[in-house]
N, C-alpha and C positions, 0 to 999 in steps of 0.2 A: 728275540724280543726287541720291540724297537727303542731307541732314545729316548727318555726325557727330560722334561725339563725346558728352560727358553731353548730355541734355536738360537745356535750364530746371528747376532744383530746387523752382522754384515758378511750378505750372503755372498754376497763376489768371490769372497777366500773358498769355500766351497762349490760353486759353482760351474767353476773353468774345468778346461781336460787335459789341459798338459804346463808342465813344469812353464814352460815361457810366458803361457798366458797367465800361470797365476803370478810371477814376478813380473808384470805387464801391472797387473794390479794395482802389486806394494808400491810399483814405479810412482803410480796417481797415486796413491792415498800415503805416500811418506809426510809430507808437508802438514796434514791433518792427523796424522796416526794417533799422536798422544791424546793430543783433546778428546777425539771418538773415544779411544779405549778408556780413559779418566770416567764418561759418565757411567759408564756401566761397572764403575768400580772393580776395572781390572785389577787383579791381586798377585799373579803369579809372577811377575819379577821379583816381586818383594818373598813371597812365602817360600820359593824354589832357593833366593840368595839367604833368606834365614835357615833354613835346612845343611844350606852347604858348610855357612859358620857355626852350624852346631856342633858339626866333624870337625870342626878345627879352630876351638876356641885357643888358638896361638899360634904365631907365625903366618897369619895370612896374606902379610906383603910380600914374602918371597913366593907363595905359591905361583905357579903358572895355569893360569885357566881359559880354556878356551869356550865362547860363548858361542853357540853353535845356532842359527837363526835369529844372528843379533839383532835385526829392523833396525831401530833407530835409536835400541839402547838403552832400553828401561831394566834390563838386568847390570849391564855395565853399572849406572847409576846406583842400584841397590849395593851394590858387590864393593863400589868406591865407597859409601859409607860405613860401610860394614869393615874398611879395613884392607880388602883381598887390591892388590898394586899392581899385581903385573896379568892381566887381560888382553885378552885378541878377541877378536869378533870375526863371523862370520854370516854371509848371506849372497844369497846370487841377487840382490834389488840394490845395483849401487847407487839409489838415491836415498835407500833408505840409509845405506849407508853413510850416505852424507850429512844426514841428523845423527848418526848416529857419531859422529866423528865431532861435529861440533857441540860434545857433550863432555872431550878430551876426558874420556874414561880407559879410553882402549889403547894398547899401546900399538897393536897390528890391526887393518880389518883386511879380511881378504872376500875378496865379491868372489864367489865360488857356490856351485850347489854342494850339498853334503848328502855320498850317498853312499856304498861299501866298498866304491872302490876307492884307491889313498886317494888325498885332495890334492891338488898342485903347490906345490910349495912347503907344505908342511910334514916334517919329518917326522918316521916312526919316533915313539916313546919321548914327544914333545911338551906333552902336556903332564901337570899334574891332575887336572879337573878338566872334564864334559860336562858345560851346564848346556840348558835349554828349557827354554819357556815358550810354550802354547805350540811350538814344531812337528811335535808328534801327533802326527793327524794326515787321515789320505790327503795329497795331493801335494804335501809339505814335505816331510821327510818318508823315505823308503822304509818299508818293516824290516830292511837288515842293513840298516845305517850303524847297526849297534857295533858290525863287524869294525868300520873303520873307526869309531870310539876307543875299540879297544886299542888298535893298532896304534893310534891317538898318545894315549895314556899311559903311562909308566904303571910299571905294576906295584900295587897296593894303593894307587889313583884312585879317583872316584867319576861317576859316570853318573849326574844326578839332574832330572827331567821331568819338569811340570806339567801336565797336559790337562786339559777338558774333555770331562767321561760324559758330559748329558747333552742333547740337543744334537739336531744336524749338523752337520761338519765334524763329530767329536772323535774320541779316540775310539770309541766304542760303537761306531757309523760302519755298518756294510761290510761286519767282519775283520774291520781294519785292526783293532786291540787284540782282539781275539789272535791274528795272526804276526802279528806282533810277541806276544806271548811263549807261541809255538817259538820262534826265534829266538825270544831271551832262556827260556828251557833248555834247547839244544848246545846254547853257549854258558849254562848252569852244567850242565851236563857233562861236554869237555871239560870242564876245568876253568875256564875262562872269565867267569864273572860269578861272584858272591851277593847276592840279594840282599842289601840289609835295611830298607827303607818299601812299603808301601803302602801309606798314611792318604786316606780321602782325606782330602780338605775344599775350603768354597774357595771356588776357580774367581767368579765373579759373581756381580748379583741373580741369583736367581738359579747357579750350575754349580754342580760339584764339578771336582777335579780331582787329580790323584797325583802326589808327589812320588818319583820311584828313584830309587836310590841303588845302585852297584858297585861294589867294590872289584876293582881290577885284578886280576889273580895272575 
């Protein structure tokens, strides 16, 4: 069954065929980012960083969280008022990382893509927290990125990701959710991850979305 719902208002991000050209994209459109994504009332830095302090109504200055297709930083930003202190970002668009820097939310960013195998620089069992907002989607992040999430995150961590389920470009586009899923099962299945969140909410105007939430085992 297909999509629906709006399509992506900004077909570019789905459009391209390889990893370069779509951070070729974010390159151009970091300068603009917020304002585009503001009219269509993007929501999911705010609703993915309220989910994550719902797990941890104390002590969220000392956690360690790694923000996993940070752009320019609109989860950093939720996540600083909400309390959580010690953040790194990440994204292979180092321009977007450069808004995302002059937002001084993150204490590391690292220009990297994220995909299962380890990232440069960043050691096993670093993290307490994988967030990520709107990444999970063809041509964004890989259906078995989850692996290095977990490799990521210290055990009993969490591993918690906002995505868009309606419209072209979504999570649920061309099979891509679907086998995503098959992934997170397999790593249910080991032993690996505990499911304790997957709550549809509205991504933006006009789309639902789906919060999914893992706890690290």
């Amino acid at each position: 069954m297909g999509s629906t719902g709006m399509d992506c208002p900004f077909p570019a991000v789905w459009s391209v065929d390889t990893p370069d050209q779509l951070t070729e994209v974010y390159e151009e459109w970091g300068p603009s980012y917020d304002t585009d994504v503001s009219r269509i009332n993007y929501k999911a830095p705010l609703l993915v960083s309220n989910a994550l302090a719902a797990l941890y109504p104390r002590e969220r200055q000392s956690l360690k969280v790694l923000d996993v297709g940070a752009g320019t930083g609109l989860v950093g930003v939720e996540l600083q008022k909400l309390g959580f202190g010690d953040v790194d970002g990440l994204d292979p668009s180092e321009l977007m990382l450069k808004e995302a820097r002059a937002t001084n939310t993150y204490n590391n960013l690292y220009c990297e893509y994220f995909t299962s195998k380890p990232t440069p620089g960043l050691d096993q069992d670093s993290y307490d927290v994988v967030i990520s907002a709107g990444s999970l989607i063809a041509g964004h992040l890989p259906i078995d990125c989850f692996i290095e999430a977990i490799r990521l995150v210290r055990k009993g961590g969490i591993i918690c990701i906002i995505t868009r389920t309606e419209g072209k470009g979504s999570f649920n586009e061309a099979g891509y959710g679907n086998k995503c899923k098959v992934v997170l099962k397999q790593l249910q299945d080991e032993g690996k991850l505990e499911q304790i969140q997957w709550e549809r909410v509205n991504y933006y105007t006009s789309n639902a979305g789906v919060i999914m939430t893992y706890r690290v085992l």
